[in-house]
VOPAGU-2260 file (C-alpha; in pm, 1 decimal, decimal comma):
REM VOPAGU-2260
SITE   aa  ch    i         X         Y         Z
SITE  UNK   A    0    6385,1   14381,6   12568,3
SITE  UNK   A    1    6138,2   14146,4   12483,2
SITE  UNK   A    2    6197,8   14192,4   12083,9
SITE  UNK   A    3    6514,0   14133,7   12104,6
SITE  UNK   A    4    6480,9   13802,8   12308,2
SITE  UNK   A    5    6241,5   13725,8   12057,8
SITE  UNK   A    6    6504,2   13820,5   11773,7
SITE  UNK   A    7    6759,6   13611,8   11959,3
SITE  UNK   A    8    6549,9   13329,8   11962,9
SITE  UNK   A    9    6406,7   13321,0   11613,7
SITE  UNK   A   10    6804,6   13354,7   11535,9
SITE  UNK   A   11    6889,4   13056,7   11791,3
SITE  UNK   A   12    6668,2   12844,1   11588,1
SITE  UNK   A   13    6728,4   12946,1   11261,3
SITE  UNK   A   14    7128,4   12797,7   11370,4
SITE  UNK   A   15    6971,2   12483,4   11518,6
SITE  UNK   A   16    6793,7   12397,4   11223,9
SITE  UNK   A   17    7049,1   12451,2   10984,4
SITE  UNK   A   18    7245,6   12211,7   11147,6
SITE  UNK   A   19    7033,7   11950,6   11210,8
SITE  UNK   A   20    7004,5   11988,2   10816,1
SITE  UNK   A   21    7360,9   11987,0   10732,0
SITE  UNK   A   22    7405,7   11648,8   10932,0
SITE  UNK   A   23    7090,3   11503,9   10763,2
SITE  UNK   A   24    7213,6   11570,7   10422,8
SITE  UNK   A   25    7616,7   11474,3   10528,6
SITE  UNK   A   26    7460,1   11117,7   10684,4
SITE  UNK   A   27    7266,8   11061,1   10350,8
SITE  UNK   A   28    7561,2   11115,9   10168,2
SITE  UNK   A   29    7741,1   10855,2   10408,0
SITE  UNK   A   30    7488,5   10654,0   10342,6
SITE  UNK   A   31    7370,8   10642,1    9980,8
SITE  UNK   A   32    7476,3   10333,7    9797,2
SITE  UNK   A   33    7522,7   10496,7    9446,2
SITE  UNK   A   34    7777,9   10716,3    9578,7
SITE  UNK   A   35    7976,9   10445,4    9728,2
SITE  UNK   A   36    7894,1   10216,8    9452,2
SITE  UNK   A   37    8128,7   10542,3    9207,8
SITE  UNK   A   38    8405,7   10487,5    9426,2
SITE  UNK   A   39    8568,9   10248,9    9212,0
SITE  UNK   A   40    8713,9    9969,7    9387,8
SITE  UNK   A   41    9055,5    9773,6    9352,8
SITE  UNK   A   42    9035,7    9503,3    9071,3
SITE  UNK   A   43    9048,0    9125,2    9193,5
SITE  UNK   A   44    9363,3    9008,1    9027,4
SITE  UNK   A   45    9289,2    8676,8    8909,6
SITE  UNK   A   46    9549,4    8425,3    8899,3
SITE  UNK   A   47    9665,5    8281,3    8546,3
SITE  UNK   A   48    9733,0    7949,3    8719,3
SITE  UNK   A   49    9376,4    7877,2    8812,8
SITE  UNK   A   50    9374,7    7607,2    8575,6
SITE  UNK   A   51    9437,7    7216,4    8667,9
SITE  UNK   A   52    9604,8    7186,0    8296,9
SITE  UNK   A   53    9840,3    7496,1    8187,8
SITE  UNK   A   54    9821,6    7615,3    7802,7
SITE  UNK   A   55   10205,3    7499,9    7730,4
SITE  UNK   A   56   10436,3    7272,3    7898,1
SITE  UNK   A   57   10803,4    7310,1    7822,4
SITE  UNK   A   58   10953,2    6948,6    7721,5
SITE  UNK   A   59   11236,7    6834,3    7975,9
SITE  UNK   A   60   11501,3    6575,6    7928,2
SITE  UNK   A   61   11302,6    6228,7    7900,8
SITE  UNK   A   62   11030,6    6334,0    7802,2
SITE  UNK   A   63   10815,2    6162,0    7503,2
SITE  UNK   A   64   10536,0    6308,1    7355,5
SITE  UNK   A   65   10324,7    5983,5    7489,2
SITE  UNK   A   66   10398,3    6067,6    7857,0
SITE  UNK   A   67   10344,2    6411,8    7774,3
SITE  UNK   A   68    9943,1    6330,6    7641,6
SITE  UNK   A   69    9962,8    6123,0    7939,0
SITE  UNK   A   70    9992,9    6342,3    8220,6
SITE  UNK   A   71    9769,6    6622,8    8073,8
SITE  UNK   A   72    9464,4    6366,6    7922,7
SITE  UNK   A   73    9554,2    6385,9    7585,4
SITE  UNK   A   74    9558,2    6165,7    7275,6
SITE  UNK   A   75    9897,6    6185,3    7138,8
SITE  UNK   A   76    9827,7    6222,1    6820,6
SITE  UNK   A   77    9567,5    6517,4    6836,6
SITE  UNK   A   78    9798,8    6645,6    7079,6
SITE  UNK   A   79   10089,6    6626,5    6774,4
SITE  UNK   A   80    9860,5    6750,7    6489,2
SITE  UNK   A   81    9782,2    7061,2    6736,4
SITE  UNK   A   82   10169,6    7158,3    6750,3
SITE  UNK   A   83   10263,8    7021,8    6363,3
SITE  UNK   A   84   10475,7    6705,1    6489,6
SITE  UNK   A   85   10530,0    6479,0    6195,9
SITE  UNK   A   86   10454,6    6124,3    6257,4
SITE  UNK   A   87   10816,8    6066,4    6398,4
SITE  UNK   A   88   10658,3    6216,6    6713,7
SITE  UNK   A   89   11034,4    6349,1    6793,9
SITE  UNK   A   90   10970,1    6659,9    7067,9
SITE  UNK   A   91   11317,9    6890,0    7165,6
SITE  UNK   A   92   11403,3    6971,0    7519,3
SITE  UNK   A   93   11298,8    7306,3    7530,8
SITE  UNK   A   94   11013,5    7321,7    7322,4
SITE  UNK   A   95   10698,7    7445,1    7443,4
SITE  UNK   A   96   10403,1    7219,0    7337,1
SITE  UNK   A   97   10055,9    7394,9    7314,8
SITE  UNK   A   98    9826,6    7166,7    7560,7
SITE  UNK   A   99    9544,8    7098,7    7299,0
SITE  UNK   A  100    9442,0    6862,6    7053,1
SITE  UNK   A  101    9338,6    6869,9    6677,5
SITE  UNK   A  102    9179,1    6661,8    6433,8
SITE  UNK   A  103    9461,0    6751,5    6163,4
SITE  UNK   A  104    9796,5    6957,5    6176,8
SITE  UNK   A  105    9755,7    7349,6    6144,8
SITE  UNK   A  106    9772,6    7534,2    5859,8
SITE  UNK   A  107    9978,7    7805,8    5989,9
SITE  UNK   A  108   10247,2    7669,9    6224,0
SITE  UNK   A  109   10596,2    7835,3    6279,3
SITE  UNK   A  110   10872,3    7546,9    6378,4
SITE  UNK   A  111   10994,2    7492,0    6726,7
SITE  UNK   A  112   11251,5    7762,9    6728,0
SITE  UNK   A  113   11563,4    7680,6    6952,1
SITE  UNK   A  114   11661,0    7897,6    7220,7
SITE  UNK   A  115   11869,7    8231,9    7152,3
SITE  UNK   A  116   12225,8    8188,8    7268,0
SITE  UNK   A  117   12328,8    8413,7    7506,5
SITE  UNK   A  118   12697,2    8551,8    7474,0
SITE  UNK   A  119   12908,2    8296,9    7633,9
SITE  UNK   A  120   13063,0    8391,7    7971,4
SITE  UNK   A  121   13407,5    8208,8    8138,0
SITE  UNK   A  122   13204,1    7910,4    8222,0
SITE  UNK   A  123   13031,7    7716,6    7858,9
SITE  UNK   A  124   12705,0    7601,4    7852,5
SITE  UNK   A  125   12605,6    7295,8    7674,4
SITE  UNK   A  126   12293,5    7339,5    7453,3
SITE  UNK   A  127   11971,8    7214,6    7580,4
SITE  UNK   A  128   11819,6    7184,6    7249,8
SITE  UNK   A  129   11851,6    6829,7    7139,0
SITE  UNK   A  130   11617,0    6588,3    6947,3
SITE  UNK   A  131   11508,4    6264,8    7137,5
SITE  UNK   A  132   11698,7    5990,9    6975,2
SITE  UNK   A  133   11457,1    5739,7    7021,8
SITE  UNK   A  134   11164,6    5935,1    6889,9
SITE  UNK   A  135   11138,5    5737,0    6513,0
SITE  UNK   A  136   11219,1    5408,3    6665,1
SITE  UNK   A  137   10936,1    5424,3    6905,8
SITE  UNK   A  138   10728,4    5604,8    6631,1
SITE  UNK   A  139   10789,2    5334,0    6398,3
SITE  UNK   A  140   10719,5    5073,5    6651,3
SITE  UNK   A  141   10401,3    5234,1    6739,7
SITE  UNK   A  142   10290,8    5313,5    6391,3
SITE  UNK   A  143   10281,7    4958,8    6340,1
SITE  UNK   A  144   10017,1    4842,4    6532,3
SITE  UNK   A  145    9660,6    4807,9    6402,5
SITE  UNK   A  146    9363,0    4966,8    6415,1
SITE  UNK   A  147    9135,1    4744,5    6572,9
SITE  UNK   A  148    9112,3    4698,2    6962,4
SITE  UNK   A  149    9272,4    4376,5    7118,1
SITE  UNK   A  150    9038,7    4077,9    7120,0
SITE  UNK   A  151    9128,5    3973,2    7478,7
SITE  UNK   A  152    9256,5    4100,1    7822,1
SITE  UNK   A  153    9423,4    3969,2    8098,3
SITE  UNK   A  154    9461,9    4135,9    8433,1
SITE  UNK   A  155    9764,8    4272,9    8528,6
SITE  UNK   A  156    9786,4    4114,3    8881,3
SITE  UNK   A  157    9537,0    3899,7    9069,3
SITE  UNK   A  158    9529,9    4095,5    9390,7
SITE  UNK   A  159    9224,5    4222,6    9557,2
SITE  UNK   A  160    9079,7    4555,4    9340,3
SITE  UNK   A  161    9088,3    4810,1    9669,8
SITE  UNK   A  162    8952,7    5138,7    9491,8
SITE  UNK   A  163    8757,4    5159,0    9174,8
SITE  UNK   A  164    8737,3    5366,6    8853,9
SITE  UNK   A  165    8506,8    5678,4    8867,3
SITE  UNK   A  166    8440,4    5867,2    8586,0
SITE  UNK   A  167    8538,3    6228,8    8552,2
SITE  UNK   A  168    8733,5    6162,1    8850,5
SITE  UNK   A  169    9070,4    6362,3    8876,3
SITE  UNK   A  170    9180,4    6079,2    9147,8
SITE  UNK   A  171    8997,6    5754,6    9038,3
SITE  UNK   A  172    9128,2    5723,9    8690,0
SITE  UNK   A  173    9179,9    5344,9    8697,4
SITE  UNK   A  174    9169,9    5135,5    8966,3
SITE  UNK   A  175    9446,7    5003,2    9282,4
SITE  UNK   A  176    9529,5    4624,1    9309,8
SITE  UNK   A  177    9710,0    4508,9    9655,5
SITE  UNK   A  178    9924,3    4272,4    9693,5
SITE  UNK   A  179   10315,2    4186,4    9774,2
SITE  UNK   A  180   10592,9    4410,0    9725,6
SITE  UNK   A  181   10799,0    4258,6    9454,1
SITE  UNK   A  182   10512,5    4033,7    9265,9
SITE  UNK   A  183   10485,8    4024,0    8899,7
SITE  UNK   A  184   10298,6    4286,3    8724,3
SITE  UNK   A  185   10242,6    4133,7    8339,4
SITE  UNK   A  186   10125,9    4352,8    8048,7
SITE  UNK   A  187    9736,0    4346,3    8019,8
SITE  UNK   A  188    9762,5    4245,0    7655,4
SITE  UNK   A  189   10031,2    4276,1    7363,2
SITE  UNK   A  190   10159,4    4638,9    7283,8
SITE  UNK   A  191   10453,8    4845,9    7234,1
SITE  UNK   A  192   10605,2    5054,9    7566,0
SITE  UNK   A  193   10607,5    5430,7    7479,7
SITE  UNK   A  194   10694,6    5479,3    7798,6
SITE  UNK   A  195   10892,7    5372,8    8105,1
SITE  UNK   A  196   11056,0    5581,4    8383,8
SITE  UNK   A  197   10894,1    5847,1    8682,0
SITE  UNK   A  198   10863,0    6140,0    8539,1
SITE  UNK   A  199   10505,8    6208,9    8591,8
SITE  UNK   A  200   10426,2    6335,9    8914,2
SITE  UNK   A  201   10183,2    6084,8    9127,8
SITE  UNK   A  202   10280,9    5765,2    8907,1
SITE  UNK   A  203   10617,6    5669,0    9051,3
SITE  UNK   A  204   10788,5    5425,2    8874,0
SITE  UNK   A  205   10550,5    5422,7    8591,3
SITE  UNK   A  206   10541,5    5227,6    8208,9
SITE  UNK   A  207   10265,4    5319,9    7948,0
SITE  UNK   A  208   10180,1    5035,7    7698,5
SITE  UNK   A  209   10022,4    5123,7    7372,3
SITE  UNK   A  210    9810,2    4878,6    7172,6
SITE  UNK   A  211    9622,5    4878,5    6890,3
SITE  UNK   A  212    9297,2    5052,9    6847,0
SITE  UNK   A  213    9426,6    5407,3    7023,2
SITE  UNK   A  214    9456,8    5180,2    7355,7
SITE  UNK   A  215    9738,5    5208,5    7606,8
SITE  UNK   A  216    9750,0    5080,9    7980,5
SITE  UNK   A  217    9928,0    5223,0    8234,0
SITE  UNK   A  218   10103,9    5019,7    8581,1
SITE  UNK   A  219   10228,2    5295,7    8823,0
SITE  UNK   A  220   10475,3    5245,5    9166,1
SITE  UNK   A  221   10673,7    4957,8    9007,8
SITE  UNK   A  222   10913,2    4846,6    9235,6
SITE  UNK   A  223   11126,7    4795,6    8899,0
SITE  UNK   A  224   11064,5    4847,3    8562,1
SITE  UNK   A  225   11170,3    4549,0    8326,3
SITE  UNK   A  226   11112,7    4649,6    7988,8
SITE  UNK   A  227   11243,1    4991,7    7802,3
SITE  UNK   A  228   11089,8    5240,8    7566,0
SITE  UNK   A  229   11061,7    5075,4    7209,2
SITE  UNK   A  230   10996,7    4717,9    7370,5
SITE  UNK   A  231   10720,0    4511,1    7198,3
SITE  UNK   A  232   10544,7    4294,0    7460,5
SITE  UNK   A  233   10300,9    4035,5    7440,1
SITE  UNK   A  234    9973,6    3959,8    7657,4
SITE  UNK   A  235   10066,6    3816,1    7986,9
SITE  UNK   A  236   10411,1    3887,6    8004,9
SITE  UNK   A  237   10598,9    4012,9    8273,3
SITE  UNK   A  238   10684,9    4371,6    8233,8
SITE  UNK   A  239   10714,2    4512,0    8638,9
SITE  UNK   A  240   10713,6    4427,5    8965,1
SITE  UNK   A  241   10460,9    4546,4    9214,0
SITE  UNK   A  242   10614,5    4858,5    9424,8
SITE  UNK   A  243   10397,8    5071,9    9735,5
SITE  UNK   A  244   10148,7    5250,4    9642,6
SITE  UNK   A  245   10173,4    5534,6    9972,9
SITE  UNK   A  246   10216,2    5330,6   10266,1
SITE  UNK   A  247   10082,3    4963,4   10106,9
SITE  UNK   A  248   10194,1    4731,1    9877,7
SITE  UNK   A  249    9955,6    4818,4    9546,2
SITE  UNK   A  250    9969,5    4853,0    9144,1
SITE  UNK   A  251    9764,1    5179,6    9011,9
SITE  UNK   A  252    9615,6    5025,8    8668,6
SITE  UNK   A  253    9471,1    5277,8    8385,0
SITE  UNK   A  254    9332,6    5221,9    8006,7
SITE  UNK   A  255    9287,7    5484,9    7882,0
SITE  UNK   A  256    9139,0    5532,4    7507,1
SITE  UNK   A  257    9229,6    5879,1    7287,7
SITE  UNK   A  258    9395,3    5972,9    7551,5
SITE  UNK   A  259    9120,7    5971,7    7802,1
SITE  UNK   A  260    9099,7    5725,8    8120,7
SITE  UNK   A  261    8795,0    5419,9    8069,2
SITE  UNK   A  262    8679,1    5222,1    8321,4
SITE  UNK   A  263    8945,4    4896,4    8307,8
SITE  UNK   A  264    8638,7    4676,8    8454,9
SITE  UNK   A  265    8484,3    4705,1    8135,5
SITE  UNK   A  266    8808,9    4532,7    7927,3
SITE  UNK   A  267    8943,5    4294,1    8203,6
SITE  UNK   A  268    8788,7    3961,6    8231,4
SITE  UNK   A  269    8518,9    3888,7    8448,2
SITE  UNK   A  270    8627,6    3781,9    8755,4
């Protein structure tokens, strides 16, 4: 009687203990970071819009090649020589420009193809593949001016400067003048206009002015624009009037040199 309670005992245990190591070595398992770690886990899918600037921009009715180096921070010509644009600087609606710049025109380039027509349906579609007609008069406008920087400056409005340049800002690239909806905004010195309309997002009514030494200054939220693409203008003259910048009377100013903003402070006359 005895032997066997002693049998059924030693056989109780033997039970007990195997369990107590099956759940040690199951919670281990549970618990061991290299065997999680082989589980392999979804991959993040990272977004191919991440970037402020995109790789190509598809041109759009209106658009020049200077607006184009405008909005994205480019020098226009870099910006040509990187997509072979002869010095016409004509651009196609439809094309698709590669946002980058070189020093010289690429060796291997393929021409801006234009798009395949589809089969035509009951209702015809007119071709959106068209060259800007005003490319080689502005080019040849623009071609002309020199290579040295204007000698003087004058401000494009005498209001109070409320906000300041700041460099490698993506917000403070020039600075905001107040004043009274409908004053005269005047070119900051002599120049051709490469640009005039509001086709850049956060400008408004906006007109680009390029002068010599690879110069151009910008005057954004124009109440109305008074000169057109092509239009040579001299120092002084009046080429705008001042629009609201948000909620307030105000004139965004830029100068911007290659293609990248510089403080306009550092130009402008002393005041």
């Amino acid at each position: 009687m005895f032997l066997v309670s002693k049998n059924k005992l030693v056989y109780f245990l033997i039970i007990l203990l195997s369990g107590c190591i099956n759940q040690a070595r199951f919670t281990s398992l549970d618990n061991d970071q290299s065997v999680l770690s082989s589980v392999k886990k979804p991959a993040e899918i990272k977004s191919v819009y991440v970037e402020s600037n995109p790789e190509f921009y598809l041109v759009k009715p209106g658009d020049t090649l200077y607006s184009i180096a405008f909005r994205f921070g480019l020098d226009y010509k870099k910006l040509a020589n990187a997509n072979n644009i002869d010095q016409s600087y004509a651009i196609y609606e439809g094309q698709a420009l590669a946002l980058k710049e070189a020093n010289a025109k690429q060796i291997v380039a393929k021409p801006a193809s234009k798009p395949v027509q589809k089969p035509t349906t009951n209702t015809a579609k007119t071709p959106v593949t068209k060259v800007n007609d005003d490319s080689v008069k502005l080019s040849n406008a623009v071609n002309q001016l020199g290579s040295s920087a204007p000698q003087s400056w004058l401000w494009p409005h005498n209001g109070k400067i409320v906000r300041t340049y700041q460099a490698n800002s993506s917000t403070q690239k020039g600075i905001d003048i107040r004043g009274v909806i409908g004053d005269s905004v005047s070119a900051t010195a002599s120049g051709i206009v490469v640009y005039a309309g509001n086709g850049l997002p956060g400008y408004g009514n906006l007109i680009i002015v390029e002068h010599s030494g690879s110069l151009l200054s910008a005057y954004a939220f124009a109440q109305k624009i008074l000169v057109s693409e092509s239009d040579r203008v001299s120092a002084g003259q009046q080429i705008a009037t001042m629009g609201k910048q948000g909620d307030q009377p105000g004139l965004h100013f830029e100068i911007r040199r290659n293609g990248k903003p510089v403080d306009p402070q550092s130009y402008l006359p002393k005041r």
